[in-house]
C-alpha positions as CSV (number, residue, x, y, z in Angstrom):
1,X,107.1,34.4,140.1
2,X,107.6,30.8,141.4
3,X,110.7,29.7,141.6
4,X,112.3,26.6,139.4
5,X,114.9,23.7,140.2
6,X,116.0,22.3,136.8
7,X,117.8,19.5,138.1
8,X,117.5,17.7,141.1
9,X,117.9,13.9,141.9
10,X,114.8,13.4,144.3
11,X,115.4,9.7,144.0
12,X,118.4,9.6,144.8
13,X,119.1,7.2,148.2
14,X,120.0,10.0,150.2
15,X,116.1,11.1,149.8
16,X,114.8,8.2,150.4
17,X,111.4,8.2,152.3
18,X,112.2,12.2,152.7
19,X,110.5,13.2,149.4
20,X,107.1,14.9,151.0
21,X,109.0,17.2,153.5
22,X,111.7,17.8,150.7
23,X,108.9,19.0,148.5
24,X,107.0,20.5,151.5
25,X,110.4,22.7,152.3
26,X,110.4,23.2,148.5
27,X,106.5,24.5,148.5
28,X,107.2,26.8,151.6
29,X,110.6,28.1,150.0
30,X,108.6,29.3,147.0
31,X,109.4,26.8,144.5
32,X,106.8,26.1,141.9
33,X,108.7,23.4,139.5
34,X,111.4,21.1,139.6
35,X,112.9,18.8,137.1
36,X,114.0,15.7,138.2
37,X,116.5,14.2,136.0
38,X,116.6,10.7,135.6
39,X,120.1,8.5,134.9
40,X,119.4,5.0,133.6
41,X,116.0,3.4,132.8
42,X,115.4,2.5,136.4
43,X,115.9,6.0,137.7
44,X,113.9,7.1,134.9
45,X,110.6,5.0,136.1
46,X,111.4,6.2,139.8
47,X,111.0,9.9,138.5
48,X,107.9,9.2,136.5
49,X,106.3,7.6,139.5
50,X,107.4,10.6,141.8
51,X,106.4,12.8,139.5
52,X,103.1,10.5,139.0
53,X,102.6,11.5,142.8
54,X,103.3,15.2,143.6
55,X,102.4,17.9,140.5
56,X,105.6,19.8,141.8
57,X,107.8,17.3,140.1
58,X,108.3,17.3,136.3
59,X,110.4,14.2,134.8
60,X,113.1,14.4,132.6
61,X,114.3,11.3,131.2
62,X,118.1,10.3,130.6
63,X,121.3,7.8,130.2
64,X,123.9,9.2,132.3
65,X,126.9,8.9,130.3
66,X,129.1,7.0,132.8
67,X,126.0,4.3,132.8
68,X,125.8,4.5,128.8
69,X,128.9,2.6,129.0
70,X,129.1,0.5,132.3
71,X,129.4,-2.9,131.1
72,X,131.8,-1.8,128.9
73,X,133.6,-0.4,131.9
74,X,133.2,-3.6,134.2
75,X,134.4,-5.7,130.9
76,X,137.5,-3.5,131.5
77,X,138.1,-3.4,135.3
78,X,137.5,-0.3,135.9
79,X,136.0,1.0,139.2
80,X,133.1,2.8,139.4
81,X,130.9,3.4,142.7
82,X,127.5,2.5,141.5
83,X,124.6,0.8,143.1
84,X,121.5,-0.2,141.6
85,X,120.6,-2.2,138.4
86,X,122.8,-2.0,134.9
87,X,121.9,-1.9,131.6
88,X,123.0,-2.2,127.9
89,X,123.5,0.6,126.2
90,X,120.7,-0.1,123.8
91,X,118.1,-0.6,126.4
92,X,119.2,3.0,127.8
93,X,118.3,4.4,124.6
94,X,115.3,2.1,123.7
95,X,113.4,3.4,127.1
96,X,114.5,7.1,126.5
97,X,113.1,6.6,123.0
98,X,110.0,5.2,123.7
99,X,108.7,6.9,126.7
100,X,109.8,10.7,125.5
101,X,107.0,12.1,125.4
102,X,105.6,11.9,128.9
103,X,109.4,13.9,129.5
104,X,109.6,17.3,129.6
105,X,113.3,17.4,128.5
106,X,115.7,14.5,127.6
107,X,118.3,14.4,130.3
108,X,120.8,13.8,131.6
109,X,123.0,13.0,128.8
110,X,126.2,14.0,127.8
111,X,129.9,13.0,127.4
112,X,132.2,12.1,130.7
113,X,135.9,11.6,130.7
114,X,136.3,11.6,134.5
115,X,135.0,8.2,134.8
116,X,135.7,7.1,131.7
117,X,138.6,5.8,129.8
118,X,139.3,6.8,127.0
119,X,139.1,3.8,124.9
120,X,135.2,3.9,125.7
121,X,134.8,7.9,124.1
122,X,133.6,6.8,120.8
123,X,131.2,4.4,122.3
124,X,130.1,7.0,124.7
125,X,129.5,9.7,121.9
126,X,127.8,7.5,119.7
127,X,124.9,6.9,122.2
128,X,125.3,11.0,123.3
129,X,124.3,11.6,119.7
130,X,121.6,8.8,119.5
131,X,119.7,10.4,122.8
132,X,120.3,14.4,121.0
133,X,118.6,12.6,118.0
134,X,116.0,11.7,120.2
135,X,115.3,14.9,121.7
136,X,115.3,16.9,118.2
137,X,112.8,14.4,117.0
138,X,110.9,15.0,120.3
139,X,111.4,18.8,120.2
140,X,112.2,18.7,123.4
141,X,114.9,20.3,125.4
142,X,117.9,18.8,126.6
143,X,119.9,18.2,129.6
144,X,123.6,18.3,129.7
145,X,126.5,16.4,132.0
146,X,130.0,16.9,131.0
147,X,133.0,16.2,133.0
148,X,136.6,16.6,131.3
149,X,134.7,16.6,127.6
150,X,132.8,19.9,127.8
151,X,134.5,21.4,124.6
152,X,133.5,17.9,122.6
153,X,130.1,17.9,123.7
154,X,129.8,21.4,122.7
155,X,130.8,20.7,119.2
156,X,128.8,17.2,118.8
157,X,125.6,19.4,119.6
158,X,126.5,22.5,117.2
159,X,127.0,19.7,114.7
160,X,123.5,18.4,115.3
161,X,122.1,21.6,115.7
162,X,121.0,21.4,119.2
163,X,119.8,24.6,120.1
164,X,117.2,24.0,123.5
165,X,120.1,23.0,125.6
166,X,120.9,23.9,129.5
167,X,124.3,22.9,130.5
168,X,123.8,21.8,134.7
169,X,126.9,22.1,137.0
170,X,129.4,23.3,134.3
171,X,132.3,22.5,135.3
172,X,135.0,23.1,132.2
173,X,136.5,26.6,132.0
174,X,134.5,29.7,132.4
175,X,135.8,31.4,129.1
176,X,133.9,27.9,127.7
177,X,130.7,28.2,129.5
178,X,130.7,32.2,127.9
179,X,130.9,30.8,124.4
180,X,128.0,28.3,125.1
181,X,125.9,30.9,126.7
182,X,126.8,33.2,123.6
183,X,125.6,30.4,121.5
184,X,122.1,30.4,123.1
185,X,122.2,27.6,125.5
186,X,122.0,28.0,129.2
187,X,123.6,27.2,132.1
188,X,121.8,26.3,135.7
189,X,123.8,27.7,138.6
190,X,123.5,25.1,141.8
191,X,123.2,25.8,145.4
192,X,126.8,26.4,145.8
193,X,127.3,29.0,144.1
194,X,128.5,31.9,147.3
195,X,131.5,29.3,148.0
196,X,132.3,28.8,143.9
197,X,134.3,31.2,142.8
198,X,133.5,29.9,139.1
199,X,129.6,29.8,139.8
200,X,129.8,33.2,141.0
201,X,131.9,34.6,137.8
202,X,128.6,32.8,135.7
203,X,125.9,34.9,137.6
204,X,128.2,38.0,137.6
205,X,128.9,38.5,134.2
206,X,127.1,35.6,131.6
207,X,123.7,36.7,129.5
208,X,121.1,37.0,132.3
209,X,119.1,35.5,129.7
210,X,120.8,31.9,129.2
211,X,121.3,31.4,133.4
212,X,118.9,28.9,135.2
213,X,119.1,28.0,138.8
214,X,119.3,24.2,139.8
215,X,120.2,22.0,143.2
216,X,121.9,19.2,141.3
217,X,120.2,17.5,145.0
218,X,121.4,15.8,147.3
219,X,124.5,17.2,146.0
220,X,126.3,20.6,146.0
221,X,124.6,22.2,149.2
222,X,124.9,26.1,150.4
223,X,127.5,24.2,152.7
224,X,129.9,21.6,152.3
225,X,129.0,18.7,153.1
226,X,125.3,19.0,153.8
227,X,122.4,16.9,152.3
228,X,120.9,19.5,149.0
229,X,117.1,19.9,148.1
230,X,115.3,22.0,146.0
231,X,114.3,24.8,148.6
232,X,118.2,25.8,148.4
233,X,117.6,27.4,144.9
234,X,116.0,30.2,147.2
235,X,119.4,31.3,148.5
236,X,121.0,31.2,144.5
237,X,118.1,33.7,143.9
238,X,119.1,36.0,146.4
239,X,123.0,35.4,146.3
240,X,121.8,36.5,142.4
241,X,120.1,39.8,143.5
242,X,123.4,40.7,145.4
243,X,125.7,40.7,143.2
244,X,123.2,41.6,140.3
245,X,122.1,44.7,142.6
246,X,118.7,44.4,141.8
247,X,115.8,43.2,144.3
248,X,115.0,40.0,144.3
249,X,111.9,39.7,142.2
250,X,114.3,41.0,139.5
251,X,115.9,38.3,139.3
252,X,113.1,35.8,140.0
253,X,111.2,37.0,136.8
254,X,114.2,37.1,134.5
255,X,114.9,33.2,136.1
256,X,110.8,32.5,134.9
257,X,111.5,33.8,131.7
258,X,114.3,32.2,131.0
259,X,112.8,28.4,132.1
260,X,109.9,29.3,129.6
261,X,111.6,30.2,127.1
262,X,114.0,26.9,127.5
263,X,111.2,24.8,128.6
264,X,108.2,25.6,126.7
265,X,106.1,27.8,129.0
266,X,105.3,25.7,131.5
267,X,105.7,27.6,134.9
């Protein structure tokens, strides 16, 4: 079975002008699918044009939750290292809204405290919920980044009854991540995951069922520091089989099964 990236950031500057030999390595690693996430409504357009370009590549269309509430943030002072154009949070929405369906999941989205003060939650959760609203309408699946608001993210969706959900990068507590796996979402493991000592607890001991493998490129490579892309999710696979004690097309098939399931059947 081919092998899936659920999230990746292929237009992300770091990439830039790379993305044929990044999708070439990808091909020759034996990748057949990766979802690249968009972030704000210009990201989103970059990933449908990509995607536009190179059948590998399936878009996912989101509102990053720091840039749901950026003006808000600049109003305020508060620093935040980001490059590119800005938008209201009711343009995020409006483009997610009207240009779902070419998606196939909504995402990113989610709740961030890292970046975010506090006095901006409540704005921030009421576009979160507008974007799951989206996705439910859509049926389609969704996308999640949480940093420092994990267990409130968790609840907003059990409140909406979100139920297609993978859960990228987790990065709360482990004991949380169970309970959401328990719950029937999923979690994507990135290209870290031998020098993770949470990431490795995940593939050790969560449902085999709910795991996904993703890059989270050009972030969180095999090793620190380096430049990520999607051919990495090779070495999750087999870091997978190790500790799983299985051979490798074990855990490939269950890692197919587990994207259609999630995903609709499309690899």
């Amino acid at each position: 079975m081919a092998l899936v990236d659920v999230h990746a950031h292929l237009t992300h500057p770091k990439l830039a002008g790379q993305e044929k030999d990044v999708l070439r390595r990808a091909r020759e690693a034996g990748v057949g699918t990766i979802i690249a996430n968009g972030l704000n409504p210009e990201d989103n357009q970059a990933v449908r044009e990509l995607a536009a370009r190179d059948s590998l590549v399936r878009p996912a269309f989101g509102f990053y939750p720091v840039d749901a509430v950026l003006p808000d943030m600049r109003e305020l002072g508060v620093e935040y290292p980001r490059e590119g154009n800005e938008c209201t949070a009711e343009e995020g929405i409006a483009w997610v809204r009207e240009n779902v369906t070419e998606a196939i999941a909504v995402g990113e989205i989610g709740l961030d405290g890292y970046w975010v003060p506090d006095t901006l939650w409540g704005k921030q959760e009421q576009v979160f919920r507008e974007l799951v609203a989206i996705a439910l309408e859509a049926d389609k699946p969704i996308v999640i980044h949480t940093r420092k608001r994990e267990r409130r993210a968790f609840e907003v969706l059990k409140e909406m009854g979100a139920m297609r959900v993978n859960w990228h990068c987790f990065g709360g507590k482990v004991k949380l991540a169970r309970q959401i796996a328990e719950h029937g979402h999923y979690v994507s493991i990135p290209a870290n995951a031998r020098r993770s000592e949470s990431f490795t607890r995940m593939l050790e001991t969560f449902p085999r069922d709910r795991l996904l493998l993703e890059t989270d490129c050009p972030y969180l490579g095999p090793e620190k520091g380096d430049v990520n892309e999607p051919a990495n999710v090779a070495g999750t696979a087999s870091y997978a089989a190790e500790l799983w004690d299985v051979p490798l097309d074990v855990v490939d098939n269950q890692i197919a099964e587990n994207f259609n399931r999630l995903f609709g059947g499309v690899l």
